[in-house]
C-alpha positions in Angstrom: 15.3 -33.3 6.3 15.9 -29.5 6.4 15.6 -26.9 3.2 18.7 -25.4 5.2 20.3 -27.1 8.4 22.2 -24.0 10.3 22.3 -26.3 13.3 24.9 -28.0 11.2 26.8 -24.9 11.0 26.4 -24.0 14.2 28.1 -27.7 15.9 30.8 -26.8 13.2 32.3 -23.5 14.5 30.5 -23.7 18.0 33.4 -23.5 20.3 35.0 -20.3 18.9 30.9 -18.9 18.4 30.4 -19.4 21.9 33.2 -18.1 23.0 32.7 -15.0 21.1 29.2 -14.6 22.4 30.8 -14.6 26.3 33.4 -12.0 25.1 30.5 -10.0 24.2 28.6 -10.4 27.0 31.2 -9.9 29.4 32.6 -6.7 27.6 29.1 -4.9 27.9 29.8 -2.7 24.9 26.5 -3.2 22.7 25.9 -0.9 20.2 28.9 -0.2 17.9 33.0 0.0 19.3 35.5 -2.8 18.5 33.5 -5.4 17.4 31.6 -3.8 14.8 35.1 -1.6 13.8 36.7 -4.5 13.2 34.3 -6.6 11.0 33.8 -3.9 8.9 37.6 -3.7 8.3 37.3 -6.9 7.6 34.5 -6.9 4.9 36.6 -4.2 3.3 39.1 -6.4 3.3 37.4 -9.2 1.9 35.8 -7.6 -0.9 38.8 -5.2 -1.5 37.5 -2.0 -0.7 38.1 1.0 0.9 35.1 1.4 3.5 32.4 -1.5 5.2 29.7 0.5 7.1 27.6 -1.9 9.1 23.4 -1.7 9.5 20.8 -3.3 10.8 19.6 -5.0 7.7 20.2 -5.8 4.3 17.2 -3.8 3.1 18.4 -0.7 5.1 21.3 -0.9 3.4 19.8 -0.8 0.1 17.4 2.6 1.5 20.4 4.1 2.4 22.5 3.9 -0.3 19.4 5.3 -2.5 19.0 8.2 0.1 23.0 8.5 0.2 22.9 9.3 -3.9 20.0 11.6 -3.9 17.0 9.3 -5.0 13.6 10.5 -4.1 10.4 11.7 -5.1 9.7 12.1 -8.8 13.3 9.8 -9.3 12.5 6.5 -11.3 15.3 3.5 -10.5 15.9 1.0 -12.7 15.3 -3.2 -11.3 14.4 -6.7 -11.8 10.8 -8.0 -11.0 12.6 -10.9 -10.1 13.7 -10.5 -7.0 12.6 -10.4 -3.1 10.3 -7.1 -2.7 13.0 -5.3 -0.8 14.8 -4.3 -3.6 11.5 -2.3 -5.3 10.4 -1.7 -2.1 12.9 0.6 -1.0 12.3 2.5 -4.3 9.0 3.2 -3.4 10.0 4.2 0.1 12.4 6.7 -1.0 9.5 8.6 -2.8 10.8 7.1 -6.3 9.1 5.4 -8.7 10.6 1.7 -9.9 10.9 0.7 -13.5 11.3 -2.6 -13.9 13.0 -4.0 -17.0 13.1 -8.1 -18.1 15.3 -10.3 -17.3 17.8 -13.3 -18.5 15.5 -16.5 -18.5 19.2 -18.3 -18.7 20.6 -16.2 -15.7 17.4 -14.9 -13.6 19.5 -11.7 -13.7 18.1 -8.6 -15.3 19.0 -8.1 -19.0 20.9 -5.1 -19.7 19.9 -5.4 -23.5 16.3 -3.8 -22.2 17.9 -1.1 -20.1 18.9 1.7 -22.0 15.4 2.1 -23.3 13.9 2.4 -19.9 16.1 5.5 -19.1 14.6 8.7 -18.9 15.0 12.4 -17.7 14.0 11.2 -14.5 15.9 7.9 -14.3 19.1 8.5 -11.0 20.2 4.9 -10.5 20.1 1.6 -11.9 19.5 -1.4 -9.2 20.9 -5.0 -10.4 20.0 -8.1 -8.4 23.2 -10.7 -8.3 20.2 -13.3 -7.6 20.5 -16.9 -6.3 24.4 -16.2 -5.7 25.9 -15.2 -9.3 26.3 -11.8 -10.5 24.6 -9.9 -13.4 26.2 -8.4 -16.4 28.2 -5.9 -14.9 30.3 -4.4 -17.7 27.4 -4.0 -19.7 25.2 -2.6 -17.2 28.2 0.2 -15.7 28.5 1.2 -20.1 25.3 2.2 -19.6 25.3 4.0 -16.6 27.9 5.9 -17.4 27.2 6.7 -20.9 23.6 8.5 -19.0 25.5 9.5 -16.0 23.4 7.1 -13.6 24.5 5.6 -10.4 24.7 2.1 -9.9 23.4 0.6 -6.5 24.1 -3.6 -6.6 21.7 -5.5 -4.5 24.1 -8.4 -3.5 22.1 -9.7 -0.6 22.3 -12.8 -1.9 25.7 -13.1 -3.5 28.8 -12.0 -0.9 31.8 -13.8 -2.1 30.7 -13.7 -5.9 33.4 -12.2 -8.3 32.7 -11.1 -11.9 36.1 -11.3 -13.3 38.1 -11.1 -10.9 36.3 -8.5 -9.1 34.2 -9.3 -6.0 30.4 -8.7 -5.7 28.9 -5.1 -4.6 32.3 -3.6 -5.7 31.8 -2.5 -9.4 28.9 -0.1 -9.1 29.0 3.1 -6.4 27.7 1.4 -3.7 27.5 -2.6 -2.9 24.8 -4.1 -0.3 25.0 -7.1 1.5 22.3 -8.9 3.7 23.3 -11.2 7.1 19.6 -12.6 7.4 20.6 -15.8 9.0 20.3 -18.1 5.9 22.5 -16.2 3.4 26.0 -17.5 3.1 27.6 -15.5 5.8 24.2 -15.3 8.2 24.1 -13.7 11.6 21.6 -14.9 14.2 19.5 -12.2 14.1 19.1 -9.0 11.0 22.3 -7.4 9.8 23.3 -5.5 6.3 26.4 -3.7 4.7 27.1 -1.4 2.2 30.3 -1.4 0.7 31.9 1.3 -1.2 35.3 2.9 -2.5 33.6 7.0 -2.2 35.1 8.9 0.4 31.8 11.2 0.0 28.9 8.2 0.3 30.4 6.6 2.7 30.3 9.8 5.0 26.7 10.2 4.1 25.8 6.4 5.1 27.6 6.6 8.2 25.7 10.0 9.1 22.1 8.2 7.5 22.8 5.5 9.6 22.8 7.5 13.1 20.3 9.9 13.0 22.2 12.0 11.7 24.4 12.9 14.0 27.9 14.6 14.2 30.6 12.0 14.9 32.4 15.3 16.5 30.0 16.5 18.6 26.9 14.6 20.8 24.0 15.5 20.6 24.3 18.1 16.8 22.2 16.7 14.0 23.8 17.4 10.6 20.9 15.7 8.8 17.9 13.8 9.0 18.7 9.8 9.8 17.7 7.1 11.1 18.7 4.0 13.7 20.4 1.1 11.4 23.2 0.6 13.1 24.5 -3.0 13.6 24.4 -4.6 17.2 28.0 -5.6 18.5 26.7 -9.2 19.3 25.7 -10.0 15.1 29.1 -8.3 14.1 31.3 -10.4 16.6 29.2 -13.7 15.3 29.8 -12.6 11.5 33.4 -12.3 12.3 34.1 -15.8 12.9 31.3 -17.0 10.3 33.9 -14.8 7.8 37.0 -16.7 8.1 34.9 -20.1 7.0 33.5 -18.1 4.3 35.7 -19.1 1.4 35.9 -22.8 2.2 31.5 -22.9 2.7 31.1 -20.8 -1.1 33.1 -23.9 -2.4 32.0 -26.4 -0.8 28.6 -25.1 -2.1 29.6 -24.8 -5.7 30.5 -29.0 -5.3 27.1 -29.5 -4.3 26.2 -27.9 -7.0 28.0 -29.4 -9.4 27.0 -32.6 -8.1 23.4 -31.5 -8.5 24.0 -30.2 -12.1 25.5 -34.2 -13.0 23.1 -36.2 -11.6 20.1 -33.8 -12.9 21.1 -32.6 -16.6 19.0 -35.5 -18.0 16.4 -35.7 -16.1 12.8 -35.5 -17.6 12.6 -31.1 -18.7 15.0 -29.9 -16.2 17.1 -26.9 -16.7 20.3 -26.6 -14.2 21.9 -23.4 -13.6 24.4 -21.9 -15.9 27.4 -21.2 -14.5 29.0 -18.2 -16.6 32.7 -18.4 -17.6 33.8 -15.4 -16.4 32.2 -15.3 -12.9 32.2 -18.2 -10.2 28.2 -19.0 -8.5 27.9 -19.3 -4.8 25.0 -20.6 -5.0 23.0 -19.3 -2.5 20.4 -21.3 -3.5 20.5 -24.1 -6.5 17.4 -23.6 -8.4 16.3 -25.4 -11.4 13.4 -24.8 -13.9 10.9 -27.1 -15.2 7.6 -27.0 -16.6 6.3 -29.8 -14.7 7.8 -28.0 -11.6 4.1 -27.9 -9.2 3.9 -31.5 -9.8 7.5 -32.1 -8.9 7.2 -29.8 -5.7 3.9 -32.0 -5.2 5.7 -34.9 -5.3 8.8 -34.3 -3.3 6.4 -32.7 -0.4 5.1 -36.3 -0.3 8.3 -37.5 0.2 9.2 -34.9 3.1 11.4 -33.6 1.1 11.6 -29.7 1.3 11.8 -27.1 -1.6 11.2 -23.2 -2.1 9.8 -21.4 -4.9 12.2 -17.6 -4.8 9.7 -16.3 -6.2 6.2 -17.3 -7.3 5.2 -13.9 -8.3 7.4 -11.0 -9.4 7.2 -7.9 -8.3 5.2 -5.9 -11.3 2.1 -8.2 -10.8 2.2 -7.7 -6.6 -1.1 -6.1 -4.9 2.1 -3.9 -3.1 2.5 -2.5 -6.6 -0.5 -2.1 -8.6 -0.3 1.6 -8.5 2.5 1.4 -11.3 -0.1 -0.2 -13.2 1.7 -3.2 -14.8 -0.4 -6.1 -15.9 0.5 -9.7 -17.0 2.1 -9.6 -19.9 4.4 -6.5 -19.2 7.7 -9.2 -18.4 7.2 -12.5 -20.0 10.7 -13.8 -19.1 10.5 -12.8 -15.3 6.4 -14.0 -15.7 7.7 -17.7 -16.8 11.0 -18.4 -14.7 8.3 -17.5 -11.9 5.8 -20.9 -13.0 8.6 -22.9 -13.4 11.4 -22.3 -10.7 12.3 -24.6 -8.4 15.2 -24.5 -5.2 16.6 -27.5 -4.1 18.2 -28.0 -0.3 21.6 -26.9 -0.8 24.3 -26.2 2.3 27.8 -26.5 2.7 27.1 -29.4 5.3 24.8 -31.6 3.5 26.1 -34.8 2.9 26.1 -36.8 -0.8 23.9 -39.3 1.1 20.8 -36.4 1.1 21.9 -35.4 -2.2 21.5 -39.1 -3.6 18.2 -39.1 -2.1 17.0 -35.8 -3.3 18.1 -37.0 -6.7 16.6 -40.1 -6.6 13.2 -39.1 -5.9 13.1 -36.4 -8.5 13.8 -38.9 -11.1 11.2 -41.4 -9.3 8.9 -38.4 -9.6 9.6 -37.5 -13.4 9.2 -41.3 -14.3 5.4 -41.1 -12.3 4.5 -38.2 -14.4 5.4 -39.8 -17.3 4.0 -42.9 -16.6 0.3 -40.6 -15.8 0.6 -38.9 -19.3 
């Protein structure tokens, strides 16, 4: 048994993925030109907005967009410690200082009831995470950003396809970033990122970041310092197949889901996800809580049967980070989800058979702790 099967995915759409790989191949053009002009039309498409510019990765499209708004040194940016390092990280290698601010134990997403008193003179952008595949409190967190005149930056590596009433993730705040690391919901085979955004002004300055710098008019003239994150023809031509299932895999994942959140609801201390009413879950990854949750991982890792912790130790208590000078304590929300998370295999291909036996042996597991205590 796999934690993801993307072998699965690949039989499914292999004809028209190997076909697109030979057109590729046989058209020699690289770096940039049709293929990567027309996904990003595409994505813009998708997630109604005006411009798609295409990187290399999902955590250079987060540097960007902080370089593209102005963030460096002496800037503090408001996150989540709960999160994958890349979204502090490319704080820190802007110049700027993160400030890290608790979040919604119900959620995983940061709470925007502790924002406002993390803003100061120096605060220039607030980060949210739209973690596990459902999106933070968006309304709430744009109030605030406007009320202080604060960018918004939404890390939505893990949740492309997500809508907050009605509106699609990485399109509310100023810029929107997407990852294509080959396990998220629309994966490339091989590093790939997007930002997404509806200003005329930041997308200029992304497209110049992206490219050294360089003049689209004129080869070889510099208008600023850049850099090389531009996305390879070959991952763009792959994403623009692995698009037109993307719909139809985000449901199919939110049935598995739900199937999950049946079968488990009862079972010994487990928490499910909460689903919000005014948003739909991708899911990206199904992850439940439960006190008991190194024993359980214990026991299923007897069984062969695979499961993640995203993520053991957030990001104020990392050796990366011990400059800021957090200590335990600082986050007890984030602290706590950390000890107690647990993801579960979840795909659009995995059958109710695997599912059954998932289930099965987590409830054989709960009844053995029990039975010890």
């Amino acid at each position: 048994m796999n934690f993801l099967d993307l072998t699965a995915q690949y039989k499914s759409i292999k004809g028209e993925i190997d076909e697109t790989i030979k057109r590729v191949l046989e058209n020699t053009v690289f770096i940039g030109g049709k293929e990567v002009e027309e996904f990003e039309k595409e994505i813009a498409r998708f997630c109604d907005v005006k411009y798609a510019i295409g990187l290399n990765s999902g955590t250079d499209a987060l540097f960007l967009s902080l370089k593209a708004i102005g963030v460096g040194p002496g800037d503090e940016v408001i996150t989540t410690p709960f999160t994958f390092i890349a979204t502090a990280g490319v704080i820190a290698n802007c110049g700027a200082k993160p400030i890290f601010v608790d979040i919604n134990p119900k959620t995983f997403n940061i709470d925007p009831s502790k924002i406002e008193e993390k803003i100061t003179e120096r605060t220039k952008a607030i980060l949210p995470v739209h973690l596990f595949g459902q999106m933070a409190d968006m309304d709430e967190i744009m109030e605030i950003a406007r009320k202080h005149n604060l960018f918004v930056v939404e890390d939505a590596a893990q949740a492309i396809g997500a809508e907050y009433k009605g509106k699609k993730a990485g399109t509310i705040g100023d810029l929107g970033c997407f990852s294509f690391f080959p396990s998220k919901n629309l994966g490339a085979y091989g590093d790939g990122g997007m930002v997404v955004t509806n200003s005329d002004e930041l997308a200029e300055k992304i497209r110049l970041l992206k490219n050294h710098g360089s003049s689209p008019k004129e080869k070889y003239l510099n208008l600023i310092i850049g850099t090389n994150s531009r996305l390879d023809a070959l991952q763009a031509a792959i994403l623009r197949v692995k698009l037109k299932y993307l719909s139809k895999w985000s449901k199919e994942r939110a049935e598995k889901a739900s199937y999950y959140n049946e079968e488990l609801k009862k079972v010994g201390d487990i928490v499910t996800p909460i689903i919000s009413s005014d948003r739909n879950h991708i899911f990206h990854q199904y992850t439940i809580r439960s006190k008991s949750r190194d024993e359980l991982q214990k026991y299923l890792k007897e069984k062969e049967i695979p499961t993640m912790i995203y993520y053991p130790l957030p990001l104020h208590l990392q050796p990366a980070f011990k400059d800021l000078a957090y200590k335990e304590g600082d986050f007890p929300e984030a602290e706590k989800v950390s000890k107690e998370v647990l993801s579960l295999p979840i795909y659009p291909e995995i059958s109710q058979e695997i599912q059954k036996l998932i289930i099965e042996e987590i409830k054989n597991g709960y009844f053995t702790f029990y039975r010890k205590a």
